[in-house]
ChimeraX commands (.cxc) that place a marker at each C-alpha (Angstrom):
marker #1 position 20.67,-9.55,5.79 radius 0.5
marker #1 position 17.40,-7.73,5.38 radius 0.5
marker #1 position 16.23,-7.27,1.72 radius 0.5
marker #1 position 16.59,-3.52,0.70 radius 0.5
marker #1 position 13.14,-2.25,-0.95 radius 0.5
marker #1 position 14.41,-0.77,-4.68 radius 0.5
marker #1 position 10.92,-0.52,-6.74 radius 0.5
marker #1 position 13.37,0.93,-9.45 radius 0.5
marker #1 position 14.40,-2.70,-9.81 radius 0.5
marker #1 position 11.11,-4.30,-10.36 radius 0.5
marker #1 position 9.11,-3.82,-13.97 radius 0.5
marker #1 position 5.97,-2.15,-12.99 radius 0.5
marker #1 position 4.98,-0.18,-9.14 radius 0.5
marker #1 position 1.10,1.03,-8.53 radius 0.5
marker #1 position 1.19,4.69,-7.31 radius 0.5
marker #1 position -1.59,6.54,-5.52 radius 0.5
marker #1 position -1.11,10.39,-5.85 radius 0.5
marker #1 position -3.21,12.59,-3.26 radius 0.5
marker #1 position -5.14,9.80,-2.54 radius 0.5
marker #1 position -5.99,9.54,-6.33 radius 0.5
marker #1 position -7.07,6.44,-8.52 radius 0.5
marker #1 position -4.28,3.74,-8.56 radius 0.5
marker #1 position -1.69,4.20,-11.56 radius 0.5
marker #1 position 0.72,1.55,-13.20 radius 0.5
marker #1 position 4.25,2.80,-14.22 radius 0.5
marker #1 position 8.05,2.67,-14.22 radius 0.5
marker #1 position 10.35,3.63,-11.63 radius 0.5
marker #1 position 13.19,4.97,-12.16 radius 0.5
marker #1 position 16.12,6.19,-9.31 radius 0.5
marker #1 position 17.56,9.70,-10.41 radius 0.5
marker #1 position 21.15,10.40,-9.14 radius 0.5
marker #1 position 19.53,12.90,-6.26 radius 0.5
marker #1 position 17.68,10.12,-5.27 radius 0.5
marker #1 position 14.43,11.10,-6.08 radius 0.5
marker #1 position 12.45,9.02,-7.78 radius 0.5
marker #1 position 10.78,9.49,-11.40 radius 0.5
marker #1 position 7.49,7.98,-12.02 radius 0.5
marker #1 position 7.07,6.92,-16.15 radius 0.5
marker #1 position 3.91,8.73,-16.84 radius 0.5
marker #1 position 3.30,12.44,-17.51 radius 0.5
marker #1 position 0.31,13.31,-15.32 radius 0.5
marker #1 position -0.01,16.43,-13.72 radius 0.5
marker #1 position 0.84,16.11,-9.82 radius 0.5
marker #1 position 0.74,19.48,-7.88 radius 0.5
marker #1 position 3.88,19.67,-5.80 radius 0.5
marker #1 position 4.10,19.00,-2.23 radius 0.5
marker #1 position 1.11,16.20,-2.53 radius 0.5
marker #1 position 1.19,12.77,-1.10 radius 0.5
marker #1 position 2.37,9.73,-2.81 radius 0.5
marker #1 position 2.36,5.87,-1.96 radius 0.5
marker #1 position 4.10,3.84,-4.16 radius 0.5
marker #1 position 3.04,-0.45,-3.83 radius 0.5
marker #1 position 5.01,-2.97,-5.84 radius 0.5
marker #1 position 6.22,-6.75,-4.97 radius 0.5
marker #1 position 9.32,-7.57,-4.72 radius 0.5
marker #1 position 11.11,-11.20,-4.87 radius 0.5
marker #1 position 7.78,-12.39,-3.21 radius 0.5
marker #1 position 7.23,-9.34,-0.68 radius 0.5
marker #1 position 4.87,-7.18,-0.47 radius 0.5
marker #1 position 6.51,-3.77,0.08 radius 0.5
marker #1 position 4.99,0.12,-0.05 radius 0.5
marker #1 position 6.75,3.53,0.45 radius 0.5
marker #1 position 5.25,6.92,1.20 radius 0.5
marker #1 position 6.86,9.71,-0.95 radius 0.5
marker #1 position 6.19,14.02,-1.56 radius 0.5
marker #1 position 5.69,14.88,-5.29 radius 0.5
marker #1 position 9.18,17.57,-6.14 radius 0.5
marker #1 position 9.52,20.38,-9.11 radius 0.5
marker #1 position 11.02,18.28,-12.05 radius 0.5
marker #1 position 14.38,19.33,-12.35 radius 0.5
marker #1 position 16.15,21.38,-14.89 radius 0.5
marker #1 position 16.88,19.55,-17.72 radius 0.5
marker #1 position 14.88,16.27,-16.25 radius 0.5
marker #1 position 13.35,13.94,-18.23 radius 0.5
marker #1 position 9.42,14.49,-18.39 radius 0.5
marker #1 position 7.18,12.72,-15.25 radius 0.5
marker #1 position 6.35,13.45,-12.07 radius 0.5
marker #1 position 8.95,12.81,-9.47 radius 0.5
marker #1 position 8.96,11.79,-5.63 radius 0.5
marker #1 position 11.38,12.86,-2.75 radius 0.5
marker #1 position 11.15,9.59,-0.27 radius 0.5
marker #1 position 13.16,9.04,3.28 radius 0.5
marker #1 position 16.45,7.03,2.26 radius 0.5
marker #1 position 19.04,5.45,3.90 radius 0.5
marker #1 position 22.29,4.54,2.63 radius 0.5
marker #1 position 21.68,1.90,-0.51 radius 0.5
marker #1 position 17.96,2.15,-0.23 radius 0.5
marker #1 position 14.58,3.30,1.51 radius 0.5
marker #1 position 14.44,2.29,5.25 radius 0.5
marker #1 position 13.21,-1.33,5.24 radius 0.5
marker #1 position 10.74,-0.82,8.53 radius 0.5
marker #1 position 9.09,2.07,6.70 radius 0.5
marker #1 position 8.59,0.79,3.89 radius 0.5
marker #1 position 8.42,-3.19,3.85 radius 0.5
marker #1 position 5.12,-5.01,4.20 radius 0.5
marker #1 position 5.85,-7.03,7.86 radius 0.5
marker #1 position 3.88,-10.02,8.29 radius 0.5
marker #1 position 1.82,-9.65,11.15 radius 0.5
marker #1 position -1.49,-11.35,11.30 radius 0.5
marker #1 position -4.25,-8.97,12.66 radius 0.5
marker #1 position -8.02,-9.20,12.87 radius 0.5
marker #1 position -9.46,-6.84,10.30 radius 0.5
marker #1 position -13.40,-6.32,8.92 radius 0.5
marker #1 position -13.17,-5.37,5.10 radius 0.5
marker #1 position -16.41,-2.93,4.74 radius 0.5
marker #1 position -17.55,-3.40,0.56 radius 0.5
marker #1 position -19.45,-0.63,-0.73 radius 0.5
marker #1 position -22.94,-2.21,-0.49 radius 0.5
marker #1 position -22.41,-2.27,3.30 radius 0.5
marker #1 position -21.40,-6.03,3.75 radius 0.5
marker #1 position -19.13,-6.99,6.24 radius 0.5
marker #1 position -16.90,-9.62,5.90 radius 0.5
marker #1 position -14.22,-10.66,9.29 radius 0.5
marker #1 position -10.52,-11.79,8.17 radius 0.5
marker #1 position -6.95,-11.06,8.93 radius 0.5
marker #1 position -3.68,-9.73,7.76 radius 0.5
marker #1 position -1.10,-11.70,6.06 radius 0.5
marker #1 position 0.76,-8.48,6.26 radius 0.5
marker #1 position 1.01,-5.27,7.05 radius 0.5
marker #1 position 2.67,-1.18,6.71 radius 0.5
marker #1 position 1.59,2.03,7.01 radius 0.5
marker #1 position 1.23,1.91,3.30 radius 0.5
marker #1 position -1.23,-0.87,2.94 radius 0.5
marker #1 position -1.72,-4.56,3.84 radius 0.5
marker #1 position -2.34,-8.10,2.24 radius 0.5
marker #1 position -5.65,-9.49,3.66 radius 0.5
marker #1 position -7.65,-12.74,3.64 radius 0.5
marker #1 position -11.40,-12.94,4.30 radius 0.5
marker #1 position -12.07,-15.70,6.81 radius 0.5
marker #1 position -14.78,-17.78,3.68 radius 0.5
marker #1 position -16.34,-19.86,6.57 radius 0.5
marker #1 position -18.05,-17.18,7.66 radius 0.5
marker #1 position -19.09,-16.38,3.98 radius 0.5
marker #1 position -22.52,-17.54,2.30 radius 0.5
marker #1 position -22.88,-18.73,-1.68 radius 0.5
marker #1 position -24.62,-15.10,-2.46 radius 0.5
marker #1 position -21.80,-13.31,-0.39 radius 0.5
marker #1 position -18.85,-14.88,-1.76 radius 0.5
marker #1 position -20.60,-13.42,-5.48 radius 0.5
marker #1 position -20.60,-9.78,-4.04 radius 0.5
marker #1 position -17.21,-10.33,-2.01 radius 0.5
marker #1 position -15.49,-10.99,-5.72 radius 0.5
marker #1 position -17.73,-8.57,-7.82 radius 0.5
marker #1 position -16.90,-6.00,-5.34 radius 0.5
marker #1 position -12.93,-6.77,-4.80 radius 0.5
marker #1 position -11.77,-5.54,-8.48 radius 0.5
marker #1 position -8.43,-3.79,-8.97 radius 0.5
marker #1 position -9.04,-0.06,-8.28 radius 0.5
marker #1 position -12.09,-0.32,-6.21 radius 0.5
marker #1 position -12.28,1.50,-3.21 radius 0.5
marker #1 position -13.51,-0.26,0.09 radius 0.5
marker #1 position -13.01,0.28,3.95 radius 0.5
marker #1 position -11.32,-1.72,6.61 radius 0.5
marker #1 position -11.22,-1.40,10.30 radius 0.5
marker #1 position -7.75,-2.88,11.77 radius 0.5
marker #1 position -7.78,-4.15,14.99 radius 0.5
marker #1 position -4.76,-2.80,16.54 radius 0.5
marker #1 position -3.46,-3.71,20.18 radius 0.5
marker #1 position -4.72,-0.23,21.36 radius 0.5
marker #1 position -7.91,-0.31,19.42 radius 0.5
marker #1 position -9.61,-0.21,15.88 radius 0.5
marker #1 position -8.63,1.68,13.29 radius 0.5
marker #1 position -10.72,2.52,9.95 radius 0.5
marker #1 position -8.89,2.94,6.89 radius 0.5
marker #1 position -10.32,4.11,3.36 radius 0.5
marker #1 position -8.61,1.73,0.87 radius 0.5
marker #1 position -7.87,1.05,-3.32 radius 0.5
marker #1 position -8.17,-2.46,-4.01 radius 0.5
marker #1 position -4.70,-2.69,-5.86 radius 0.5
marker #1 position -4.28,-6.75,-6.21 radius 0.5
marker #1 position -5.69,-10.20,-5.58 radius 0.5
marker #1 position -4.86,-13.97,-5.02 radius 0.5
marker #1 position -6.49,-16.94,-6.22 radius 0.5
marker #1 position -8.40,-17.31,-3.54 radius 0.5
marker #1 position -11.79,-14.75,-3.63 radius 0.5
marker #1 position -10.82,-12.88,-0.43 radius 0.5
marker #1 position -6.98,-12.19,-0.63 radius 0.5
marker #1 position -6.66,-8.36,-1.63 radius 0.5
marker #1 position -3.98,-6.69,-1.30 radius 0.5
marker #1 position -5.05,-2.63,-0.09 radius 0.5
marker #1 position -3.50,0.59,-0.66 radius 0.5
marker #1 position -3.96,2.99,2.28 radius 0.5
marker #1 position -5.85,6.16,1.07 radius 0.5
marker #1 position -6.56,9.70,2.74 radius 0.5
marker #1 position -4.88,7.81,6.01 radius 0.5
marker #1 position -5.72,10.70,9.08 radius 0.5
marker #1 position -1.78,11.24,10.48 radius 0.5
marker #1 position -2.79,10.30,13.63 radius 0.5
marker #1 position -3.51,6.61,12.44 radius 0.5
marker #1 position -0.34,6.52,10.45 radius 0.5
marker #1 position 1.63,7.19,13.69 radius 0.5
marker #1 position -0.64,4.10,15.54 radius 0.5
marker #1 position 0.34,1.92,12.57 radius 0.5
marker #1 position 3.74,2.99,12.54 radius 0.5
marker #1 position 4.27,2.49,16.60 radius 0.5
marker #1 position 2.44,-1.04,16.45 radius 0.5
marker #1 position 5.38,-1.89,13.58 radius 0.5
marker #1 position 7.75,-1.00,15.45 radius 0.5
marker #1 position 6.81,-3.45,17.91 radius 0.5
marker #1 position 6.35,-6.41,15.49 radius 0.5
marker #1 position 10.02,-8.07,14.78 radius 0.5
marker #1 position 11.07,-8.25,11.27 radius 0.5
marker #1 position 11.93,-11.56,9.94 radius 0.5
marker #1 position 15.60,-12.77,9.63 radius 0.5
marker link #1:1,2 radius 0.2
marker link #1:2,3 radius 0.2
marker link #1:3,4 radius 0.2
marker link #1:4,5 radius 0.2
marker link #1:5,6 radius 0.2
marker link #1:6,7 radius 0.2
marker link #1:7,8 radius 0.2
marker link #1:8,9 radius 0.2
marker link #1:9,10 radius 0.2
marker link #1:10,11 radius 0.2
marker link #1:11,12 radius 0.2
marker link #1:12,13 radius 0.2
marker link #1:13,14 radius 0.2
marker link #1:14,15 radius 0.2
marker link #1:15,16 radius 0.2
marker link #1:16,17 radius 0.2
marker link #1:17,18 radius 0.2
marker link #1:18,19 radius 0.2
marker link #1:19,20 radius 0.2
marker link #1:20,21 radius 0.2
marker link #1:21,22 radius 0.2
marker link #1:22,23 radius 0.2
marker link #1:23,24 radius 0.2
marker link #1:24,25 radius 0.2
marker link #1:25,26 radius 0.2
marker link #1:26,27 radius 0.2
marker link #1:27,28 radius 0.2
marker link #1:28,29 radius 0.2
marker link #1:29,30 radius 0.2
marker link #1:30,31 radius 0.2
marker link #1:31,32 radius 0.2
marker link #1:32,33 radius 0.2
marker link #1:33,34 radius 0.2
marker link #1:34,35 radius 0.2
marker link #1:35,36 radius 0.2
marker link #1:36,37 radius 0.2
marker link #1:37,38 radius 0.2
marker link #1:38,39 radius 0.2
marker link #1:39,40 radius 0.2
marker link #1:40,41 radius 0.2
marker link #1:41,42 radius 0.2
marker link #1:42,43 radius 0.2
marker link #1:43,44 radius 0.2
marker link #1:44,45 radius 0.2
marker link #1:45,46 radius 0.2
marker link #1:46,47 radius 0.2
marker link #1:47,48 radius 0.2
marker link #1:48,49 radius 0.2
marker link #1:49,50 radius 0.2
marker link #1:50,51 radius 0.2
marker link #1:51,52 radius 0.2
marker link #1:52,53 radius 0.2
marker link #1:53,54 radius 0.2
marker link #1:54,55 radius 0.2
marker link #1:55,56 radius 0.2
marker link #1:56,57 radius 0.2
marker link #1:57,58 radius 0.2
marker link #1:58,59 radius 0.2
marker link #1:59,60 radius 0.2
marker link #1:60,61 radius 0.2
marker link #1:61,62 radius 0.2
marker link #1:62,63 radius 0.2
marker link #1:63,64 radius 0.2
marker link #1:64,65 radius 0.2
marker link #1:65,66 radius 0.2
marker link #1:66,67 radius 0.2
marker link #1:67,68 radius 0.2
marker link #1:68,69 radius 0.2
marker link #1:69,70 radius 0.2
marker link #1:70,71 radius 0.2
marker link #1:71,72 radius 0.2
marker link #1:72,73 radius 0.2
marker link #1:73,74 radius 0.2
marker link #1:74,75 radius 0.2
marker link #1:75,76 radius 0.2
marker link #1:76,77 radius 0.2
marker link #1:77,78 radius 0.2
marker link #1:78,79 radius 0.2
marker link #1:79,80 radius 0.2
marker link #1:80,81 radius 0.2
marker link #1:81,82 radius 0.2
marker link #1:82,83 radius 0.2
marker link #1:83,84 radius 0.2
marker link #1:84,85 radius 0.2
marker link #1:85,86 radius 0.2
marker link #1:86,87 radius 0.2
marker link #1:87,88 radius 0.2
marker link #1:88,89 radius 0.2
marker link #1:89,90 radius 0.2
marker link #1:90,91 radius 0.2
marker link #1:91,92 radius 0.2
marker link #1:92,93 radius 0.2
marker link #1:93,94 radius 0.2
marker link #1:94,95 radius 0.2
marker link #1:95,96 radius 0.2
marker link #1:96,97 radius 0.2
marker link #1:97,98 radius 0.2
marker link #1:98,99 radius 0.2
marker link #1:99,100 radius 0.2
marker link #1:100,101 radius 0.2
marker link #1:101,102 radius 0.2
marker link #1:102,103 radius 0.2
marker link #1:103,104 radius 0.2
marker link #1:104,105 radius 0.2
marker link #1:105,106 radius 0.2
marker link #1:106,107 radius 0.2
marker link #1:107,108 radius 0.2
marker link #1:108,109 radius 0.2
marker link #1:109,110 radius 0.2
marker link #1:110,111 radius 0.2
marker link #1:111,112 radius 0.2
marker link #1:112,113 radius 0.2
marker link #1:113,114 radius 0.2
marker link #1:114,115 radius 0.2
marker link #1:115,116 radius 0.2
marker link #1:116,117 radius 0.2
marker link #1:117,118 radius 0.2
marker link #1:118,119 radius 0.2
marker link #1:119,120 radius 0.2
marker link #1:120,121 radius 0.2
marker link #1:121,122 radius 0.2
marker link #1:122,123 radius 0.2
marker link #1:123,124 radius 0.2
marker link #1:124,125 radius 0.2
marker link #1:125,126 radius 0.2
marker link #1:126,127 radius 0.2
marker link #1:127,128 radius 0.2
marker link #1:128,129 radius 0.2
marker link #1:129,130 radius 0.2
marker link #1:130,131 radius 0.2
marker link #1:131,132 radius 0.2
marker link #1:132,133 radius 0.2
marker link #1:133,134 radius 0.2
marker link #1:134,135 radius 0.2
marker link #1:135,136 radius 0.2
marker link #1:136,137 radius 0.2
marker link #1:137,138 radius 0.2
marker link #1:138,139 radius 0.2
marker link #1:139,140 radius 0.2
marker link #1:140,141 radius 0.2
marker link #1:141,142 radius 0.2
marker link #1:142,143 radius 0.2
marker link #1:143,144 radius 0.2
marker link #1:144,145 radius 0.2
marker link #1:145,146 radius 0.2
marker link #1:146,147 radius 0.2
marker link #1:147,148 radius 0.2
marker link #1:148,149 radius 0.2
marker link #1:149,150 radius 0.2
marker link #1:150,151 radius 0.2
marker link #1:151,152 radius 0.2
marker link #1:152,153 radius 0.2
marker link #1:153,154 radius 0.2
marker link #1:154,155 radius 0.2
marker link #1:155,156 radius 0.2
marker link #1:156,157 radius 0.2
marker link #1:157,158 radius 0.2
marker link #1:158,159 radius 0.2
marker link #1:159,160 radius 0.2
marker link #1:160,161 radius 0.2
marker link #1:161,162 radius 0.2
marker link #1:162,163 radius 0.2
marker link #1:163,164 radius 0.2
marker link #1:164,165 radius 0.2
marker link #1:165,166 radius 0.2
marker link #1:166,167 radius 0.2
marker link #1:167,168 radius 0.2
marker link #1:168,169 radius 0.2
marker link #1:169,170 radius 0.2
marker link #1:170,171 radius 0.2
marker link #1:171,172 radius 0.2
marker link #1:172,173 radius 0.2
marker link #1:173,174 radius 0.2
marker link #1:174,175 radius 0.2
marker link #1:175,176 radius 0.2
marker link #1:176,177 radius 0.2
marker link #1:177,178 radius 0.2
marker link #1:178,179 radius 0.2
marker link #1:179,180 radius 0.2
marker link #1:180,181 radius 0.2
marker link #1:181,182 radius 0.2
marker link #1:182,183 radius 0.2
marker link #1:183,184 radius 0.2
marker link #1:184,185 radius 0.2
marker link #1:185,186 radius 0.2
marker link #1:186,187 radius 0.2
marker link #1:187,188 radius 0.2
marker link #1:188,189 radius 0.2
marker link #1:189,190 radius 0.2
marker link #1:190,191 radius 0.2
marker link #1:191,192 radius 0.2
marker link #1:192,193 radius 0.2
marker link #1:193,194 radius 0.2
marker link #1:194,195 radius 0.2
marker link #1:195,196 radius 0.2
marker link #1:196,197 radius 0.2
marker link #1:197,198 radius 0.2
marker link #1:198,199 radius 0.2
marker link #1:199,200 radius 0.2
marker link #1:200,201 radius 0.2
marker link #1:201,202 radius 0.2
marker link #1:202,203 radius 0.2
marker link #1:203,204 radius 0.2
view
């Protein structure tokens, strides 16, 4: 049985509002089924939200609109998200491993070749390929990979490449493994990601 994505059930999420600076908070699930994000920011209504949290070892990320607090609701900014019945739709929202060439772009200009772990229309888990990585570019590669920073990737799709302004919201161990929140994403891209999904099959 596929693993329903709850971020309500996990202690902390990272939230990207309008393409904003990456947040830490609480989640909690309101009886509507919206969902109330535990800080008191000011979020103008109708904007964008992506929501990236991990989840009994998965990586999973949901794409929400920021709603009027309700009467008599408790103060933070909530989210109306697409739900299904016990939870948010598992192929929207969970990461799917699929392992896909990518080219992280830092912002000093260096290039550095790797792949997906995996993937949504959210964000992604990457790994720089380090062969291909010298002593004084493995320095910048982890100076430049800090939580928060932004970079650029281009994702090489089936169809072709895509380029996708990113948040740097995670790492491994390893200098290289970042885990990326889509920013800004063009709608035309999110439908290519979302159609190459689709074709990917989702573990048992």
């Amino acid at each position: 049985m596929s693993e329903q994505a709850q971020p309500w059930a996990v202690p902390t999420v990272s939230v990207s509002i309008g393409g904003g600076p990456v947040q830490n908070c609480r989640v909690a699930r309101e009886v509507d089924g919206t969902l109330r994000l535990g800080f008191t920011g000011f979020a103008m209504v109708g904007v964008d939200a992506t929501l990236l949290w991990t989840q009994n070892g998965r990586g999973f990320s949901i794409d929400g609109t920021v709603v009027a607090v309700p009467a008599n609701g408790l103060p933070g900014v909530y989210l109306r998200v697409e739900q299904s019945t016990g939870g948010i739709e598992r192929r929207r929202s969970a990461r799917i491993p699929a392992q896909v060439p990518v080219v992280l772009v830092l912002p000093s200009g260096h290039l550095f070749p790797g792949r997906t772990v995996d993937l949504s229309i959210g964000g992604a888990h990457a790994v720089v390929d380090l062969d291909e990585v010298g002593d004084e570019a493995l320095i910048r590669l982890s100076e430049d990979l800090t939580r928060g920073a932004f970079v650029k990737v281009e994702i090489l799709l089936p169809d072709g490449s895509v380029d996708l302004k990113c948040q740097v919201s995670g790492g491994g161990d390893e200098p290289g493994d970042v885990r990326l929140l889509f920013v800004d994403v063009d709608p035309g891209i999110r439908e290519r990601l979302s159609a190459f999904l689709q074709t990917v099959p989702l573990p048992a």
